[in-house]
N, C-alpha and C positions, 0 to 999 in steps of 0.2 A: 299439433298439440305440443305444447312445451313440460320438460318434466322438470322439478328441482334435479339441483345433488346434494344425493341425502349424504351425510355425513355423522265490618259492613261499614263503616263509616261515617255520615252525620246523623242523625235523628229527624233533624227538619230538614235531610236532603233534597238530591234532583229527584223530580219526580216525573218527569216526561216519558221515561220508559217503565213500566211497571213488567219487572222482569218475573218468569218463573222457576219455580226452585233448582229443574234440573240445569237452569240456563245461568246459572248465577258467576262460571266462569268466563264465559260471554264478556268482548269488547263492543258494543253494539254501537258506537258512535264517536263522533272525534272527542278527545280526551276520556273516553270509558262512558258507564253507564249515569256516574254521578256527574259527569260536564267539567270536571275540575282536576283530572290527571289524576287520583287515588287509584289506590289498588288494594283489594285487602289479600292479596297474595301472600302466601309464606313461606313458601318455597324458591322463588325465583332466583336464579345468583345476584349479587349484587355486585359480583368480580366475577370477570371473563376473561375468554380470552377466543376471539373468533377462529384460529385455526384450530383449537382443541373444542370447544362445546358448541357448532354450528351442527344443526339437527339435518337442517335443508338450506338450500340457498337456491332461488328462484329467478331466473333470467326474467326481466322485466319487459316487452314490448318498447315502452314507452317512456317519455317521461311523466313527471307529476311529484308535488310535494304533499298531496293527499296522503293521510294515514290509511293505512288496511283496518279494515272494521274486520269482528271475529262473531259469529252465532254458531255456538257448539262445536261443531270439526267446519264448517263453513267458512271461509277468508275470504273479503271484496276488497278488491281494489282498483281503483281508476287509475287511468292513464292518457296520454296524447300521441300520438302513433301519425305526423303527419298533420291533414287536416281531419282525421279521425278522435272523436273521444271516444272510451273502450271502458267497459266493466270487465273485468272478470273475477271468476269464482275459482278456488283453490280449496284442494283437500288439507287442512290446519294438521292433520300429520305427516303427513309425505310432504307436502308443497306440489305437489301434480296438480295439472290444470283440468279443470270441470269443465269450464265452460269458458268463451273470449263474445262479448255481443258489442256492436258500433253502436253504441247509443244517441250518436249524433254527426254529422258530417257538417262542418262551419269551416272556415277559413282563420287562420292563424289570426289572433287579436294581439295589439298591441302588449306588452307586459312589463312589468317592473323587472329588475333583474335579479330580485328576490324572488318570484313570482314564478308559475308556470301556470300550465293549458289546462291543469287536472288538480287543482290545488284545493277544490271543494272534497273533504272527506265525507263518504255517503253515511246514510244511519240506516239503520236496521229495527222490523220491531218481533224479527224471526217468522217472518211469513213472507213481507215485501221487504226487496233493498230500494233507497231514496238514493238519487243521485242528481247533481245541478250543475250546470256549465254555463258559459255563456257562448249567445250563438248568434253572432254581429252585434246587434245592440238590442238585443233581448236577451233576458235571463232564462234558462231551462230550466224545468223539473220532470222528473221522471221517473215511474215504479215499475221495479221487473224483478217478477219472481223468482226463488230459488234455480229451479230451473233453465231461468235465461231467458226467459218472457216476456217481452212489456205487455202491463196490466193499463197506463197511460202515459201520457204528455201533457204540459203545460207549459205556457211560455206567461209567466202572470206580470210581465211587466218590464219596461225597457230598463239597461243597463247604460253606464258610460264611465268607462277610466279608463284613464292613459296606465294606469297599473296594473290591468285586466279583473278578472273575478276571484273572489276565493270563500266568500261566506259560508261553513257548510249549513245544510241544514239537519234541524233539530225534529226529535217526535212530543206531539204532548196529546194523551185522549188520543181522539180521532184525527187528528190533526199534524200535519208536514209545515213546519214555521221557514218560510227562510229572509232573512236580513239583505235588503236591497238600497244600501244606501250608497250614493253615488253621485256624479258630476252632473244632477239632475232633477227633477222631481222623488226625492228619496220616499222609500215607503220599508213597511215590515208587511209581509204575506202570510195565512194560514189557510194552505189549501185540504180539503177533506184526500185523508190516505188512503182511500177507495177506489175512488173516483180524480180526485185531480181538484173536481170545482174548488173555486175559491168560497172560502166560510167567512173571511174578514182580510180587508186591507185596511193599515192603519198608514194615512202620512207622514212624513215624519216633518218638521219645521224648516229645515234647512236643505241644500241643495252641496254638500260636499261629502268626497269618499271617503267611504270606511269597509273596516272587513271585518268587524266584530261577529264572533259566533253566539248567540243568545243562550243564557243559562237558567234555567228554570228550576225557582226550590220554592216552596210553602213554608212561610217565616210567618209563626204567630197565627195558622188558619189562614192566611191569605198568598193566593197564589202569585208568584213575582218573576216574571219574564224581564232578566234584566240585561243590559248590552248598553256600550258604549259607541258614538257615533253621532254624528248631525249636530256635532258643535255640545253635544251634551252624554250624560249618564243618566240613564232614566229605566225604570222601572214601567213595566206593563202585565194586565192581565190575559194570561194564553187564550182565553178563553172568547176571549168577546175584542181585544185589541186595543181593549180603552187603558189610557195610561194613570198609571196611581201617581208617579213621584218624578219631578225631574233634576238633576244639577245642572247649569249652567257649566259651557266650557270643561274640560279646564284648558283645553287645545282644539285643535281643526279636526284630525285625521289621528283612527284609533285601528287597529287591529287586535291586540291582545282581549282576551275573554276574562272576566270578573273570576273573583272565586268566593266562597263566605266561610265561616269559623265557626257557624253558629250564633254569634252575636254581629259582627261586623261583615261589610261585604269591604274589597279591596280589588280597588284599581291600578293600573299601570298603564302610561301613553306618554307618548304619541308623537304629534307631529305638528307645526314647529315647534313648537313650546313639550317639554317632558315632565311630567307630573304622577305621581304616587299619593292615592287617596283613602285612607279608611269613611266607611260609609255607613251611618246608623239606617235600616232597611226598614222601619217604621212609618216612615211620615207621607202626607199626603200633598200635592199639588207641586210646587215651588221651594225645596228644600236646600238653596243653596247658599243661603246663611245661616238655615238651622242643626241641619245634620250631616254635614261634614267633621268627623273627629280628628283625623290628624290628615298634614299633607307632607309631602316632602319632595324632593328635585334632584336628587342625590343619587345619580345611576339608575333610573328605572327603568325599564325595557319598553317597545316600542312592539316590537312583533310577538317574541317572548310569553304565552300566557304561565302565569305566577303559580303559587301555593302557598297552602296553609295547612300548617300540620303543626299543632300543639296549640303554644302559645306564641309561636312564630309565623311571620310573612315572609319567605323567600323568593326572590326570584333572579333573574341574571339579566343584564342589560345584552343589548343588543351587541356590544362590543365588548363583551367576555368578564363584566366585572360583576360576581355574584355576593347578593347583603341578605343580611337575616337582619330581620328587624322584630323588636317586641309587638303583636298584632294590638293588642290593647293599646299601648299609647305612641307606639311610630320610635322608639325609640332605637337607633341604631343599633346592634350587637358588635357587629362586625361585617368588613367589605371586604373583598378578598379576588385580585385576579387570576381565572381558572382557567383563562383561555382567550381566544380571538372572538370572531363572529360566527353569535347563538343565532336562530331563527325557530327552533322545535320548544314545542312548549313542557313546562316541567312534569316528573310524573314524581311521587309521592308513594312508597313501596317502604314496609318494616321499619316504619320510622325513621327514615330516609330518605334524601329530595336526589332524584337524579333528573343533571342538568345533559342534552347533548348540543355540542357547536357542529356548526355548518361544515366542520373536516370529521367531522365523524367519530368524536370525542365525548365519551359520556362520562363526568363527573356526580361521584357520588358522595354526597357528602351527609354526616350525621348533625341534623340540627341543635346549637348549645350556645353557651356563651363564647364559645371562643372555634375558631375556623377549625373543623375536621374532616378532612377528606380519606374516606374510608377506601376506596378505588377510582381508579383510570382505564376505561376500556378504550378499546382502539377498534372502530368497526374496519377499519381502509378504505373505504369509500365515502365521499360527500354525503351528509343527510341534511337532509331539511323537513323532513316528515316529522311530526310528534312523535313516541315510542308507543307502542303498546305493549301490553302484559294480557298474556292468558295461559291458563294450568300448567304455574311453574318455566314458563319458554316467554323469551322478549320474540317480537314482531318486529324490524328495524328495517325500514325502509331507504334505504343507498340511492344513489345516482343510479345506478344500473340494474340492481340485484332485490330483492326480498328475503332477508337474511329472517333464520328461526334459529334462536340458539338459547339453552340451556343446559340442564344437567341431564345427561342420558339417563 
């Protein structure tokens, strides 16, 4: 056993996890509860400094660019150990380890060099944890109890990239979503999170990878599963897998996850071609001459998932150059380089967008007309995990380490 050393948001939100009141400090999924990196924390630092406020710091097995998910004092987090993939469970005060389970034994797959063995973050709905790997050329799913139980397995369908796997997957209802688009037959999966069975596969049109994470909000009484990938931006119902709205293009190959304002949803991609899109979330069928509001080509990020906090769209390009933009009409504020190369997607904390780069670099800056960087943290180690927040303590996941640090 390994020990540390200790040392609300939209109105027409995500609705996939319907949380309970005593759990509302809870990180239950990659980017938080609402899918889009917010936090309604008020305590958190937003200046550190890791030799003075680390609580714990956690030797890590493995690697993996998956984020730790948090349920009450509960911490999961995946890893690659070998040809092993590995859950384990951590005490969210101490950093002492609960429990380590091999969830799967596959051989090393090809990968991006952005990219690792454990880069799907699992979700939680505080009773079962969801985890997904790829295991040759089929995708895994799989539930295990607090405890360290599997409840089941599922393999729902083959994989193929030369850049390996990383889609995490989402909760909605009774249902475990996860995003399979790829060098192949692409599809979206909702399997029953009881049981495993599948309740709907939906195809998707095209046959090229993506690793978009699906983000589920009720816009106007209609429920909208949206994600980019398969040559498009498109819109689906969780429920049944039939799809409301599609955009055409705007590029091949997408990784960053959507986020919405409440009126507009906003993209960022991709690959070859780089494109930033505001999106009226309204319309039905073929919406790619009518509800597109603004675009732009001007530094958008590629891996990077974005934010939206006020009346701004922020996010940071892949290669460290961060823009505020006006959300209503795409209107530049300001560009500003903050750093090298980003990969963690942004979180959104006291009115505040903290960006981190791939050296370990967390740029916080306060959203306006004009560039203000409020602090510069310095974890020391590589990240490429999202960040998490939970009761007042960052989760910051290193090359090596599982770092907790805030104010004592």
């Amino acid at each position: 056993m390994r020990f540390a050393i200790l040392s609300l948001g939209l109105l027409t939100g995500f609705l996939g996890l319907v949380l309970p009141a005593d759990a509302e400090d809870s990180w239950p999924s990659w980017r938080g509860a609402r899918g889009d990196g917010s936090s309604p924390d008020e305590v958190v630092p937003l200046q550190w400094n890791v030799q003075k406020n680390t609580i714990w710091k956690m030797s890590l097995p493995g690697k993996g660019h998956a984020s730790p998910i948090v349920w009450k004092d509960h911490v999961f987090v995946v890893a690659a150990v070998e040809d092993r993939r590995v859950l384990l469970c951590l005490d969210r005060r101490s950093g002492e380890e609960k429990w380590e389970e091999t969830v799967l034994i596959s051989a090393r797959e090809p990968t991006h060099r952005r990219n690792s063995l454990a880069s799907s973050t699992p979700v939680t709905d505080g009773d079962l944890v969801y985890v997904s790997f790829l295991d040759g050329d089929e995708m895994y799913v799989a539930a295990y109890d607090f405890e360290g139980e599997r409840r089941w397995e599922k393999r729902p369908g083959v994989f193929s990239s030369v850049h390996g796997y990383c889609s995490s997957p989402i909760l909605w209802k009774d249902k475990v979503i996860v995003n399979g688009d790829h060098d192949g037959d692409s599809y979206i999966v909702a399997l029953d999170k009881n049981t495993g069975e599948e309740v709907w596969k939906t195809m998707r049109l095209n046959r090229t990878r993506s690793y978009c994470t699906p983000v589920i909000w009720t816009i106007e009484g209609r429920n909208q599963m949206v994600l980019s990938g398969d040559k498009t931006v498109a819109s689906y119902d969780p429920d049944t897998g039939k799809r409301h709205w599609v955009i055409d293009g705007p590029t091949d190959q997408f990784v960053a996850s959507l986020v919405y304002n409440g009126d507009l949803l906003f993209m960022t991609c991709g690959f070859p071609q780089r494109h930033m899109l505001a999106i009226d979330p309204r319309g039905s069928g073929n919406v790619t001459k009518s509800h597109v509001r603004w675009r732009t080509r001007k530094d958008p990020s590629y891996v990077p998932s974005p934010a939206s906090i006020g009346k701004y769209f922020m996010v940071v390009s892949d290669s460290g150059k961060a823009s505020c933009l006006e959300a209503g009409t795409g209107r530049l504020v300001w560009n500003q380089r903050i750093g090298r190369e980003h990969g963690a997607s942004a979180i959104t904390v006291q009115g505040h967008v903290c960006f981190v780069s791939e050296s370990g670099v967390m740029t916080v800056i306060k959203p306006g007309e004009e560039y203000a960087e409020v602090a510069k943290n310095e974890l020391g180690e590589e990240m490429h995990a999202s960040p998490v927040i939970t009761r007042g303590q960052w989760l910051l996941r290193g090359e090596e380490h599982l770092f907790c640090i805030g104010a004592r």
